[in-house]
C-alpha positions in Angstrom: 96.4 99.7 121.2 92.8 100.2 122.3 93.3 104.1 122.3 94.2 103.8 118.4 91.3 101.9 118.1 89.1 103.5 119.7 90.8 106.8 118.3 90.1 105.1 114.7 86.4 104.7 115.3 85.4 107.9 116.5 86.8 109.5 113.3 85.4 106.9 111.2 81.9 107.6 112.7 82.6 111.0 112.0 83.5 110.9 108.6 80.2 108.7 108.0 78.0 111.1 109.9 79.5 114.1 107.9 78.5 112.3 104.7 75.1 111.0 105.5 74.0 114.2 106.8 72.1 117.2 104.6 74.6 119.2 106.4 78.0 119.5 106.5 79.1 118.9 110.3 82.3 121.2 109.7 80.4 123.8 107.6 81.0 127.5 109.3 77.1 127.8 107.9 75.8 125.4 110.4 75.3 128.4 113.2 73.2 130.3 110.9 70.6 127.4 109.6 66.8 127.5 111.0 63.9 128.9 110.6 63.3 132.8 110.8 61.0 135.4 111.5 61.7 138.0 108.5 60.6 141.7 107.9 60.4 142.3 104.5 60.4 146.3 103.5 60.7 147.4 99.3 59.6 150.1 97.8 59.7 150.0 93.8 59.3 152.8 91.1 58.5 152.7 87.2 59.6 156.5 86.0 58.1 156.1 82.8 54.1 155.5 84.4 55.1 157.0 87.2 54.1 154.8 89.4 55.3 154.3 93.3 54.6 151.5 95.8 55.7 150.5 99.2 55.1 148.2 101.9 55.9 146.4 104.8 55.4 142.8 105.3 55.8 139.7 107.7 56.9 136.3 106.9 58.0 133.2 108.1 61.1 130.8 106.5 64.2 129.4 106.8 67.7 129.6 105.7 69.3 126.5 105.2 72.5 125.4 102.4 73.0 122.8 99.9 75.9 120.3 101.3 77.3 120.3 97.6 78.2 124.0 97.2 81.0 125.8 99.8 80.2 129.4 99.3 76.3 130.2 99.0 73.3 130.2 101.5 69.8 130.4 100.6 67.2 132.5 102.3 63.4 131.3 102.0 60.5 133.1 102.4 56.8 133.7 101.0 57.7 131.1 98.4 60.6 132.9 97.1 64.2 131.7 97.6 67.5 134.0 97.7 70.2 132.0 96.9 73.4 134.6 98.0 77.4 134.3 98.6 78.4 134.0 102.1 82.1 133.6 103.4 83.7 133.2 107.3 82.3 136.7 108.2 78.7 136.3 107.6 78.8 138.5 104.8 76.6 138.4 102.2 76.7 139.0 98.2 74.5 139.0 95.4 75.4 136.4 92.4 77.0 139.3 90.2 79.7 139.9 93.4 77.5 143.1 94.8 77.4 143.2 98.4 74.1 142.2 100.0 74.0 142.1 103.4 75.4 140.5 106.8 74.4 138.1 109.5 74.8 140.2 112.4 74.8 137.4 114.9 73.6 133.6 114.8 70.6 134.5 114.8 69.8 138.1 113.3 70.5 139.1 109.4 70.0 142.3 107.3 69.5 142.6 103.9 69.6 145.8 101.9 69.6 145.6 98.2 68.1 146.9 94.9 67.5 145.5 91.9 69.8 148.3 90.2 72.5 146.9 92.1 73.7 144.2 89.1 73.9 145.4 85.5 71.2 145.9 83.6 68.6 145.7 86.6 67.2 149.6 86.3 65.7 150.4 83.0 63.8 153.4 84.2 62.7 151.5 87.3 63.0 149.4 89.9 62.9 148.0 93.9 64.8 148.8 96.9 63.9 146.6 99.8 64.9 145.4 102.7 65.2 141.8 104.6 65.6 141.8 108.6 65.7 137.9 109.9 65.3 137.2 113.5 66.3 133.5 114.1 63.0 131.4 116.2 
């Protein structure tokens, strides 16, 4: 009787923690939350001006989820927030279903996208760049 018990209150304590808790203690997203070091590389065109620009830049942020949503992780950094797919793999997707990238371990990701990958994003110009997090 004192096994069921006790058996009774561990899950209880659980289900409370679970619930009180910004994160999810289940969520498959857990390993990848924290804050990152992140090399951000783009290059962007305007065909019509003809204008070109590139860089290289470093930042710091985080990548964290909201508790209310199963199938999206956001990316932070230099006060701009990605807010992508992600399922069981670690893959990533933009929000019209185009691949974006992939955490390659708990603690590194890649992006690669540009902003002609979703409909209606060229217009005679536009950005490739790329995102490479390294988990602190």
């Amino acid at each position: 009787m004192k096994y069921k018990s006790l058996l009774a209150f561990l899950f209880i304590s659980l289900v409370l923690i679970n619930f009180s808790c910004k994160k999810n203690v289940f969520d498959f997203r857990n390993k990848y939350v924290g804050d990152y070091e992140f090399v951000y590389t783009y290059s962007s065109w305007q065909m019509n001006l003809g204008v070109y620009a590139s860089g290289t830049n470093n930042y710091s942020g985080r990548v964290y989820y909201d508790k209310n949503t199963k199938d999206k992780i956001k990316i932070e950094y230099n006060n701009s927030t990605l807010d992508l797919g992600i399922d069981k793999d670690g893959n990533l997707s933009l929000a019209c279903g185009t691949s974006a990238g992939k955490f390659e371990s708990k603690s590194k990701l890649t992006i690669n996208s540009s902003s002609n990958a979703c409909p209606g994003g060229g217009l005679g110009g536009g950005t490739n760049y790329s995102l490479i997090g390294t988990k602190k």
